[in-house]
Phi, psi and omega in degrees: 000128185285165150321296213279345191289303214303348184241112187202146196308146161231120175261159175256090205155118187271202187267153188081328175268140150297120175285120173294106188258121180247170170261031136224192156201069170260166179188156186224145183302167177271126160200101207293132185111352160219318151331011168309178198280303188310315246246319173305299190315291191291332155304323174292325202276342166288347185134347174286136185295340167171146180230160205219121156326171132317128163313141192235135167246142151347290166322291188313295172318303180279030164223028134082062179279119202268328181298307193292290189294350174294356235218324187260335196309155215263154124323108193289339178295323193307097156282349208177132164179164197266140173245130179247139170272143157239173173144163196249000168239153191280323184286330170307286160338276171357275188317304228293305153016292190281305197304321182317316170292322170278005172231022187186153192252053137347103140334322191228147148221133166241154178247129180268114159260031196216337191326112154290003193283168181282325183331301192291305171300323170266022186249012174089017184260205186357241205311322173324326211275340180284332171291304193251111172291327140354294207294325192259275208298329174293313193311311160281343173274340195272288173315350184258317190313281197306327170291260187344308192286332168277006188282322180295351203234009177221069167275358143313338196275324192113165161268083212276208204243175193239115167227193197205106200266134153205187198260170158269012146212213184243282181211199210273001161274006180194096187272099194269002192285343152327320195250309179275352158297296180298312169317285201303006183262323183281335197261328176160329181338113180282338162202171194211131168272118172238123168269120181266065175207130163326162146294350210248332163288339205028284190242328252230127183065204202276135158296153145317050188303301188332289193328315189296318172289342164295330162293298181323318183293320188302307192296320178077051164079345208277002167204167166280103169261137183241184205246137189224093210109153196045045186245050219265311210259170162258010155288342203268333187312283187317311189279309169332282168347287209285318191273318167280350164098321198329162177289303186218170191244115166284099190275116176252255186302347208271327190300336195260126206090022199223044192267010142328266206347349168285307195296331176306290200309304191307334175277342188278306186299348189245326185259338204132303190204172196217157163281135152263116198259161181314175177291320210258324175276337150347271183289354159291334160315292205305335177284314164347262198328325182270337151309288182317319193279323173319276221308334166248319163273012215020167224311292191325246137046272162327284192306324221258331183266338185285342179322294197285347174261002155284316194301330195286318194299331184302339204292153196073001171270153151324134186062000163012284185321292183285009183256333176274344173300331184278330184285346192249013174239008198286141201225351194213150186313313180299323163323300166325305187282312191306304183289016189225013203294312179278351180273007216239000000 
């Protein structure tokens, strides 16, 4: 496989469905507390082929929680993009569905099968759904139900398509991606994510590519499956690809304070080699980013969510440390300005 194979169009979509057609196949994770609309805006302009909200629950929409829809609103930069949902009962994902559709021109809805938090784990959600495949097959079925049925009653809007971020197991006795691939294949999933780490790993020690590759083989061409864990860098991109076969590379932690890293990768794939861009356009990202969040949650708000995405844009400078302590006290855009004064 050449370079230029490896950075290539990806469609979404079965027969019956409006196909999504993107021109890549970079992408950025749903990651909650950083996958906001600002943080989504500046990836799409760097190169990602579609960014995925924050997880949205299911539950919440359909107890009409304004903060959670406050949580899907698009990008005006967004050609395209996923609102991904959780919960642990079918009929709710069902409701929570339809409201996602009546309150937003979603391209996607992903379902989050992998969330390791326990919370999240004890309401029969994220990571649940990788224990019990059953459990997964009602869920995806129950969400391609709730698409179709508004498609009918909207057919301007369409059948869009369904996808499923999940984990390869519960832990390392008991690797369920054998058994939840083929569900999420029976029930209807238009794509499929595999983070290759257990729940019992969560963030922690190595993925599996073997698995990711091994998946690939399992689907056999019949949908896009991409690839998630250790994919930090755009040499780490390059080698997934090239080793598992995946369709696309799903970028998470490495995306964050980093919304290069599309335009980096896309250039190692296409070209060979990449530009590294500076420190000073970094943290100009990042006030971008902080503009954008002022202009929607204001300042107060804003300032309070950027704390923890300077330390990441902040990350390689000398003295850091003592730079982030000041960066986690920042309370006003000019604060913000003060501690980066020099660096800009």
């Amino acid at each position: 496989m050449t370079q230029k194979e490896l950075y290539h169009p990806v469609s979404i979509g079965r027969p019956g469905t409006k196909i999504l057609s993107l021109n890549g196949n970079l992408f950025l994770a749903p990651i909650a507390g950083y996958s906001d609309m600002a943080f989504r805006s500046l990836c799409t302009e760097y190169g990602a082929s579609l960014c995925t909200t924050e997880m949205v629950s299911a539950e919440a929409l359909t107890r009409g929680s304004l903060k959670t829809e406050e949580l899907m609103v698009r990008s005006p930069s967004e050609k395209h993009y996923a609102v991904q949902i959780f919960g642990g009962n079918a009929d709710v994902m069902f409701r929570g569905t339809k409201l996602v559709l009546e309150r937003t021109d979603c391209d996607l809805i992903d379902i989050n099968g992998g969330c390791p938090v326990p919370k999240i784990v004890k309401s029969g959600a994220g990571s649940m759904l990788t224990k019990e495949p059953d459990r997964l097959y009602a869920i995806v079925k129950a969400v391609k139900e709730a698409v179709a049925s508004y498609a009918q009653e909207h057919p301007e809007r369409g059948t869009i398509p369904v996808s499923i971020k999940i984990r390869s197991g519960w832990d390392a006795q008991n690797l369920t991606w054998q058994e939840t691939v083929p569900a999420a294949l029976e029930a209807g999933a238009d794509a499929l994510t595999l983070h290759a780490r257990t729940r019992a790993q969560g963030y922690e020690g190595k993925s599996d590519w073997n698995i990711l590759r091994q998946t690939v083989e399992l689907v056999a061409g019949k949908i896009p499956v991409f690839g998630s864990g250790d994919a930090h860098t755009p040499e780490t991109a390059k080698q997934m690809l090239e080793e598992t076969g995946v369709d696309g590379v799903m970028f998470a932690r490495g995306a964050m304070g980093d919304p290069f890293l599309f335009r980096r990768t896309k250039e190692l794939l296409t070209k060979g080699s990449y530009e590294q861009e500076t420190l000073a356009e970094r943290l100009n990202a990042g006030f971008r980013e902080l503009e954008l969040n002022v202009a929607s949650k204001g300042e107060k708000g804003a300032c309070l969510d950027m704390r923890k995405k300077f330390c990441a844009y902040s990350s390689g400078i000398r003295g850091g440390g003592q730079l982030r302590k000041k960066v986690v006290e920042c309370l006003t855009v000019e604060d913000y300005r003060q501690v980066f004064a020099e660096y800009l």
